[in-house]
C-alpha positions as a Markdown table, in Angstrom:
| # | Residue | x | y | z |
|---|---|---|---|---|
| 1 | Unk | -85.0 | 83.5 | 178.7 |
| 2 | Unk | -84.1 | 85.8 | 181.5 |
| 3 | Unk | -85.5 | 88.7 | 182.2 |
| 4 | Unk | -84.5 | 91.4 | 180.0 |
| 5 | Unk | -85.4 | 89.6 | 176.9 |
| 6 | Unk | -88.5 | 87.6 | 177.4 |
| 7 | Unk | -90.7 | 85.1 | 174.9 |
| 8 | Unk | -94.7 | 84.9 | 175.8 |
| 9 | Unk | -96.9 | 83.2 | 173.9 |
| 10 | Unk | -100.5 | 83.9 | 172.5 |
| 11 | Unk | -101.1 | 80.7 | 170.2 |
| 12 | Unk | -99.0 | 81.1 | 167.5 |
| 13 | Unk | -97.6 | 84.4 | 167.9 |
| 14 | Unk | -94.7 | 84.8 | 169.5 |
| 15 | Unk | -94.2 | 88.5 | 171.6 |
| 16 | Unk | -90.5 | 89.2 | 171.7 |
| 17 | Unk | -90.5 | 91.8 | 175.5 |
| 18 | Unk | -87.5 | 94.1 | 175.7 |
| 19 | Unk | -87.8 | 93.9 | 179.5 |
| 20 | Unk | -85.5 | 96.5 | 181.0 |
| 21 | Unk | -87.0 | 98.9 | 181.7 |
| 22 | Unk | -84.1 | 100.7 | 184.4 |
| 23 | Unk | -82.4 | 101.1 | 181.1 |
| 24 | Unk | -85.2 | 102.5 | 178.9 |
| 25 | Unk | -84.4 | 98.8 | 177.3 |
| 26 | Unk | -80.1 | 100.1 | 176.1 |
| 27 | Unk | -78.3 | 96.8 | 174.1 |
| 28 | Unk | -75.7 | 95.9 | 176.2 |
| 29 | Unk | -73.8 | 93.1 | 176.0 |
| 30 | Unk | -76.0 | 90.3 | 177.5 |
| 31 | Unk | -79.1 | 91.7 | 176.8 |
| 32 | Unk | -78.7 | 92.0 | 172.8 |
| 33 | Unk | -77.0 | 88.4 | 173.1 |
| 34 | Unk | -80.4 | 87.3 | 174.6 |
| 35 | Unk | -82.1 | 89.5 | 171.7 |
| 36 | Unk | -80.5 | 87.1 | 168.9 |
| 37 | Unk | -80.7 | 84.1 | 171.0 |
| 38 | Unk | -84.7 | 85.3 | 171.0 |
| 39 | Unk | -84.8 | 86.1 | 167.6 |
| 40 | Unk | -82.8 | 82.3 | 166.9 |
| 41 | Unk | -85.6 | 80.7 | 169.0 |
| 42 | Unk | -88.8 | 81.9 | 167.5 |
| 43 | Unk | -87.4 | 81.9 | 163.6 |
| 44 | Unk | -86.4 | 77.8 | 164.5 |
| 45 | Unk | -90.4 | 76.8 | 166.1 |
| 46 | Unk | -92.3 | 75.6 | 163.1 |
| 47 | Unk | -95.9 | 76.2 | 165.9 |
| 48 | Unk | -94.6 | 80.1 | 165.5 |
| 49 | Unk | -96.6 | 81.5 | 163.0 |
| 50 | Unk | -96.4 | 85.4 | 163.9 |
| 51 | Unk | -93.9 | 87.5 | 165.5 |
| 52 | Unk | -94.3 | 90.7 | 168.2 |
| 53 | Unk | -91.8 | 92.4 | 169.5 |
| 54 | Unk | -92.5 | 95.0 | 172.1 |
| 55 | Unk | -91.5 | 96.8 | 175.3 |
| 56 | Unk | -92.0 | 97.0 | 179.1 |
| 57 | Unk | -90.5 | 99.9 | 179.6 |
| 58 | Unk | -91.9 | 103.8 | 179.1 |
| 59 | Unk | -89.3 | 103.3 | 175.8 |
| 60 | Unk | -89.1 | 101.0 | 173.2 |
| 61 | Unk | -85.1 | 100.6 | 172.4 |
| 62 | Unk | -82.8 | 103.7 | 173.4 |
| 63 | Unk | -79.8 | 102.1 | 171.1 |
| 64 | Unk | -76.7 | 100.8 | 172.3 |
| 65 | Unk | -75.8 | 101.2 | 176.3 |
| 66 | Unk | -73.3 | 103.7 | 175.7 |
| 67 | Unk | -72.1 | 104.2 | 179.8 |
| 68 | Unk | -71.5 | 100.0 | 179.4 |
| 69 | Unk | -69.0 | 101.1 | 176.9 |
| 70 | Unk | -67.7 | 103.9 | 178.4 |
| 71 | Unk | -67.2 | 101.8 | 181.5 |
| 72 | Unk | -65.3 | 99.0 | 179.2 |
| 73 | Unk | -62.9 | 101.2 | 177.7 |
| 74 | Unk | -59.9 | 98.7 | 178.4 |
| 75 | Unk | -61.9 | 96.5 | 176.3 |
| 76 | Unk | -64.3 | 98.5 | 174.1 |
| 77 | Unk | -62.8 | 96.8 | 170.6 |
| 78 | Unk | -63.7 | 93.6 | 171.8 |
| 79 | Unk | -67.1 | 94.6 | 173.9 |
| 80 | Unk | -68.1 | 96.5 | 170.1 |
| 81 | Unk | -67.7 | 93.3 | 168.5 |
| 82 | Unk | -69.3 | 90.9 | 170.5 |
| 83 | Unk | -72.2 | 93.7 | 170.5 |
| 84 | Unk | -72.1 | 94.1 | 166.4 |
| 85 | Unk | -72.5 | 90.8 | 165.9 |
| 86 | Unk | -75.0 | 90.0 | 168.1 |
| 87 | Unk | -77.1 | 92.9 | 167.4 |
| 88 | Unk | -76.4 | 92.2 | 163.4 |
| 89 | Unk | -77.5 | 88.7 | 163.7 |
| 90 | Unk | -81.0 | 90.1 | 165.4 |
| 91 | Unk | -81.3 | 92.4 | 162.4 |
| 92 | Unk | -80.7 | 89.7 | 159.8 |
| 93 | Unk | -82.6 | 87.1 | 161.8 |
| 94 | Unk | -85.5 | 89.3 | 162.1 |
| 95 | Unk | -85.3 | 90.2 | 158.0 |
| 96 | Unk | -85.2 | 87.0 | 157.2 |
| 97 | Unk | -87.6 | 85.4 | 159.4 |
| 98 | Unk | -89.9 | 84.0 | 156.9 |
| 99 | Unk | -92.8 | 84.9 | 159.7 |
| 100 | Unk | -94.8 | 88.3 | 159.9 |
| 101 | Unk | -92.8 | 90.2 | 162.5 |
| 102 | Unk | -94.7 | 93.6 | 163.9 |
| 103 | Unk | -93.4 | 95.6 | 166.3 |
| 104 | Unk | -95.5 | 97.5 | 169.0 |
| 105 | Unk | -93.8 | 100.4 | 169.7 |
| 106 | Unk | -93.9 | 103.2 | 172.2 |
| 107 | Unk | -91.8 | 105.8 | 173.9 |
| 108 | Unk | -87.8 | 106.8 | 172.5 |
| 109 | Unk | -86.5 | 104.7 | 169.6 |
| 110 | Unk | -83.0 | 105.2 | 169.2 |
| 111 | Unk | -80.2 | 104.6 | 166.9 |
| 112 | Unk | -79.9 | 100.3 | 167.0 |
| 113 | Unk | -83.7 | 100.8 | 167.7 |
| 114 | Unk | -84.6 | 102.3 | 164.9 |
| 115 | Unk | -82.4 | 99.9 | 162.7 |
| 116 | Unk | -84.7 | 96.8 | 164.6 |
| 117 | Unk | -87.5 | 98.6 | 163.7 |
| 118 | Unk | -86.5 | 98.9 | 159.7 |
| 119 | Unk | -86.5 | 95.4 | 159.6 |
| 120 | Unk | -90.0 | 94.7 | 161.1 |
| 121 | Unk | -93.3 | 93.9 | 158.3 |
| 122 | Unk | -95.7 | 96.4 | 160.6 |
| 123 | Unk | -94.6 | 99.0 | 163.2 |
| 124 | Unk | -97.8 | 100.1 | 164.8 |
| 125 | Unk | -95.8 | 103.6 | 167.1 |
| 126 | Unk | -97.9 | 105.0 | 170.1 |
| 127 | Unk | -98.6 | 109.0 | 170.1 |
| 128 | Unk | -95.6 | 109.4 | 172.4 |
| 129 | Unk | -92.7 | 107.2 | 170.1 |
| 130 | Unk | -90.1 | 109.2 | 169.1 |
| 131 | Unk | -87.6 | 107.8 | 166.5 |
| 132 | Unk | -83.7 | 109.0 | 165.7 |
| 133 | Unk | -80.8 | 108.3 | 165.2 |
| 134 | Unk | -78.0 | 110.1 | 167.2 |
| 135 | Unk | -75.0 | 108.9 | 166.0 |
| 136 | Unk | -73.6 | 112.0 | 164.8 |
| 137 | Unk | -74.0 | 113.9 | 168.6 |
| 138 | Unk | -72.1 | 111.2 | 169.9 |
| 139 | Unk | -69.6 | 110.9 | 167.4 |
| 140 | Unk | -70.1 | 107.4 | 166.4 |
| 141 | Unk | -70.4 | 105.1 | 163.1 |
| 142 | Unk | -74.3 | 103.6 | 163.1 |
| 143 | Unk | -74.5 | 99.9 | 163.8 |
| 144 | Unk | -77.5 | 97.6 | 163.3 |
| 145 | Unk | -77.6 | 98.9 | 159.7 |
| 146 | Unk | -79.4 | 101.7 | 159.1 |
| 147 | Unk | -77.4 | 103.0 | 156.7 |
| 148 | Unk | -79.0 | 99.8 | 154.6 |
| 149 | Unk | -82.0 | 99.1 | 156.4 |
| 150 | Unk | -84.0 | 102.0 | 156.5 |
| 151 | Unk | -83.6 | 103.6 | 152.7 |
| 152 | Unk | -84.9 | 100.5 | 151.7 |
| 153 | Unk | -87.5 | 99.5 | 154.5 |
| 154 | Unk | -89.5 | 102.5 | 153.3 |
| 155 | Unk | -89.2 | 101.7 | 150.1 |
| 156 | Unk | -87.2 | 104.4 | 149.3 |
| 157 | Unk | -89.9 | 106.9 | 149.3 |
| 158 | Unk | -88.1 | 109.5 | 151.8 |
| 159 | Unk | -84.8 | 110.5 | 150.8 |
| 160 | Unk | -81.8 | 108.8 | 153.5 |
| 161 | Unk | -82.0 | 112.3 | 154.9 |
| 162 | Unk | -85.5 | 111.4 | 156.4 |
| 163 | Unk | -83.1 | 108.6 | 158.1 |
| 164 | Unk | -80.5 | 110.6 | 159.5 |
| 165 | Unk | -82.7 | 112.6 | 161.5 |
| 166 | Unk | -81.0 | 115.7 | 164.0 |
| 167 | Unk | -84.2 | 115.9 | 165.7 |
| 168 | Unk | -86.3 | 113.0 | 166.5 |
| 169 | Unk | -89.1 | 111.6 | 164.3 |
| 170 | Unk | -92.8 | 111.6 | 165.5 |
| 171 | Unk | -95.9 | 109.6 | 164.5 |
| 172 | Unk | -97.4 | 112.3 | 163.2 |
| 173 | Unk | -94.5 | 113.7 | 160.9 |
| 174 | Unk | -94.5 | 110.9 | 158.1 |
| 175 | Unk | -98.8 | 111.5 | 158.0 |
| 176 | Unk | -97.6 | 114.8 | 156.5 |
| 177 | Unk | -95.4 | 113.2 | 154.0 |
| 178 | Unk | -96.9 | 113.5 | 150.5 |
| 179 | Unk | -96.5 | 109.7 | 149.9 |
């Protein structure tokens, strides 16, 4: 893969590395195509027992690269889809996986962040990991599907307002959560 999605190997765990780190790791268009071709790879070796996806970068997944799309605008319909359905096929690849996928996670995790991190069987978050969703300050629909994803990833034990967060999520906010 190249080098802002990378496959290492410990055995029989794969570690998925969101590798660019210029971007605070953003989905644009070739990276989240190399995030489902990753996700494609590790689901189809039967020696992968265990998935990890993580980040070298000071944040875990910032959400879509929105200054890609503002630079496509003569294209954005197209550049949205190609984007959707790469980052959608991640999401449902990583759901159904069939594998234990954990995700090490530090730093901001935004909008199509947080939706890959729905999907995951353990997030293990850093002090510093903030989570949120910011479609609604930017005047967007969310992708990645949150809107499905995460009421049911916590088992519905937050109401979807704990989803749609205005101000980001900590670590130590859901310890405080009378669960």
């Amino acid at each position: 893969m190249s080098e802002s999605v990378q496959i290492e190997r410990d055995g029989a765990v794969a570690v998925i590395v969101l590798n660019r780190p210029q971007a605070l790791n953003a989905l644009g268009g070739e990276m989240v195509a190399q995030l489902r071709r990753a996700v494609e790879q590790v689901e189809a070796e039967a020696s992968v027992r265990a998935v990890v996806i993580g980040a070298e970068s000071p944040a875990f997944l910032v959400g879509g690269e929105v200054e890609l799309f503002q630079r496509r605008r003569r294209d954005l319909p197209a550049l949205i889809r190609a984007v959707e359905a790469d980052l959608n096929a991640a999401v449902l690849g990583l759901r159904r996986m069939g594998k234990p996928v954990l995700a090490s996670i530090q730093g901001a995790v935004t909008g199509a962040g947080v939706s890959l991190v729905a999907t995951v069987d353990l997030a293990i978050a850093a002090d510093d990991a903030r989570f949120g969703l910011a479609y609604s300050r930017i005047g967007v629909c969310p992708d990645g599907g949150p809107l499905i994803v995460c009421p049911g990833s916590w088992r519905k034990r937050r109401p979807w307002s704990s989803c749609s967060w205005r101000k980001p999520l900590t670590p130590q906010r859901p310890r405080r959560w009378a669960w």
